[in-house]
N, C-alpha and C positions, 0 to 999 in steps of 0.2 A: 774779669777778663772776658768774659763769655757774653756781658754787658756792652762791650767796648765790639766785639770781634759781631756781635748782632748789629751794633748801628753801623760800622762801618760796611756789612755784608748789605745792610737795607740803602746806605748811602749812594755804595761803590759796586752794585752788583754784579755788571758786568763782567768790572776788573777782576771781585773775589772769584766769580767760578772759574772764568777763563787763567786764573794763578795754582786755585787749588785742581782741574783739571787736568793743567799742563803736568802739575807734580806727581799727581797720583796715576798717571798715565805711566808719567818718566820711571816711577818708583817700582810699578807693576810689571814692564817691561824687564829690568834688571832682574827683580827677583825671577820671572817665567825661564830668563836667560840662564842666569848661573847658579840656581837653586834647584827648577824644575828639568831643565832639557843640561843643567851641570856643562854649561858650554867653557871653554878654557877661555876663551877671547868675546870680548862683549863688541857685539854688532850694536857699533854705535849709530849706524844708518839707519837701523830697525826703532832704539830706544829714541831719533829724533823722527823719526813717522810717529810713532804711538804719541809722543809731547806735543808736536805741532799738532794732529789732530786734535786731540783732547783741547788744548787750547782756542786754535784757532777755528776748527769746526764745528767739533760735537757740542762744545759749553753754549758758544754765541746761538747755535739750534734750539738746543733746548731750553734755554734762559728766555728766547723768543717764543718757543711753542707753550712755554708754558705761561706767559705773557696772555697767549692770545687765548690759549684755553679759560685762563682765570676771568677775562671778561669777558667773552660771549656768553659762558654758561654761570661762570660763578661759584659759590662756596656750597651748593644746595647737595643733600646728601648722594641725590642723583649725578649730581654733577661730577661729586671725586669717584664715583664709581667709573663712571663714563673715563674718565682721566686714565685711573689706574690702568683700564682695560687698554684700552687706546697705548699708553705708555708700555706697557709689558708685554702684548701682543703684535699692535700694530707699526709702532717706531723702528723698532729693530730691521723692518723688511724695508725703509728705507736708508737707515743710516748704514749696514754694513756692506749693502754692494756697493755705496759709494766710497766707504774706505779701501775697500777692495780693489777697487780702481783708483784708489790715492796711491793705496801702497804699491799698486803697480808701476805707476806713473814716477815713483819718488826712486824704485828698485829700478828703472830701466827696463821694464819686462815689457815683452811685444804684447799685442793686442790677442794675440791666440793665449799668450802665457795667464794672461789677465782672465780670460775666460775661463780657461781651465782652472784657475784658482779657484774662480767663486761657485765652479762645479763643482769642486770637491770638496769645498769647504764650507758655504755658506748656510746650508740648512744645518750644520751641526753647531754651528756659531750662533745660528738665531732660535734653534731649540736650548743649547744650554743659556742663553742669554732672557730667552721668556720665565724657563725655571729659575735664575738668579735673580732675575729683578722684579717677580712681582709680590714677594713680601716687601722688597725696598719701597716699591713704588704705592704699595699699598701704607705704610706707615709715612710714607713723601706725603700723600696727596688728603690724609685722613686728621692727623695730627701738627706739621710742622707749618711755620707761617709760609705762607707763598715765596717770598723774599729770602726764605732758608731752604726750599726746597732741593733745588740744584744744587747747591754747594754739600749739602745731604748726600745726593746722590753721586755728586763725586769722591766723595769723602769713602762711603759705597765701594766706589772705584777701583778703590785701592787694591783691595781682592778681589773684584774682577779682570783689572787692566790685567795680572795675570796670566789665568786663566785664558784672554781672548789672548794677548799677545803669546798665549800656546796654543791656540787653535788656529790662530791666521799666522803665525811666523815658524812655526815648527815643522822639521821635516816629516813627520809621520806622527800627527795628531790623531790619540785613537779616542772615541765617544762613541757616535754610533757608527757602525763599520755595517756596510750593505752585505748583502750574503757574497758578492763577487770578490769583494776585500779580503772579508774573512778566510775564502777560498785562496786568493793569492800570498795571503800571507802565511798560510798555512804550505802550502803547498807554490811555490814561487817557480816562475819558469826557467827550463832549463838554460836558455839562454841569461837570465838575469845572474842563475847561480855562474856560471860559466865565468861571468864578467866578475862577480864577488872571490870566486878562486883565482883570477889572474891578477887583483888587483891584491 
């Protein structure tokens, strides 16, 4: 089986990551929803932002970058280190502001709301995203044939789509919390409380 599901991943590879992407988005989603944040009602608008994405942008990106990385530099042991780093460090800073503004864009949120998002959120989504993916990408870039890599790293996925889908969709994601956070949530203004008592 593993025989069959390799030639067709080296055949079809586009189609395999942009399929297993799309799933393991969809699949990470749900669980972040009514597992981790225990929501009663599944935002099905949020579980089809994380699937399109994962399908339609992050797979076709990265199936392409790692296209281009494999032949400029090539298989040499310098070359997967350069990869690994590049992938775990350097990717992240640009693929999550542009989901940030996908998800904006997909939510109806203004152009201020969109900003404020990725202030609040986006360095704690690309710290814990360098910490999770560079054992992956270290065993992606050292070990597996090129042609398996991606489908690898969505597969990956699964347990991160999660995760991010609790860092970017959740009302009060906590990771790292600045001393000013910590400060309001400890101690919350009196007009906030005010509005929590009348409500």
């Amino acid at each position: 089986m593993f025989r069959k599901f390799d030639t067709f991943a080296k055949k079809y590879q586009m189609a395999t990551t942009c399929t297993i992407a799309g799933a393991s988005c969809a699949i990470g989603d749900v669980v972040s929803q009514k597992i981790v944040e225990k929501q009663e009602n599944l935002d099905l608008r949020r579980t089809l932002t994380c699937t399109t994405w994962g399908m339609l942008f992050a797979a076709p990106f990265q199936t392409n970058l790692y296209r281009y990385w494999d032949r400029i530099w090539g298989e040499t042991a310098k070359a997967k280190a350069k990869k690994v780093l590049l992938d775990s460090f350097a990717v992240p800073w640009a693929v999550f502001p542009a989901f940030y503004v996908y998800k904006g864009v997909l939510g109806n949120q203004s152009q201020e709301q969109i900003v404020s998002d990725i202030n609040d959120r986006l360095i704690n989504t690309i710290f814990a995203s360098c910490v999770f993916w560079l054992p992956a990408s270290t065993l992606s870039f050292t070990v597996l044939a090129p042609h398996m890599r991606v489908n690898f790293m969505f597969t990956w996925e699964l347990v991160w789509a999660g995760i991010c889908s609790y860092l970017c969709f959740a009302e009060q994601p906590l990771l790292l919390e600045s001393d000013d956070q910590k400060a309001l949530r400890k101690d919350p203004p009196k007009k906030m409380l005010l509005t929590t008592a009348q409500a």
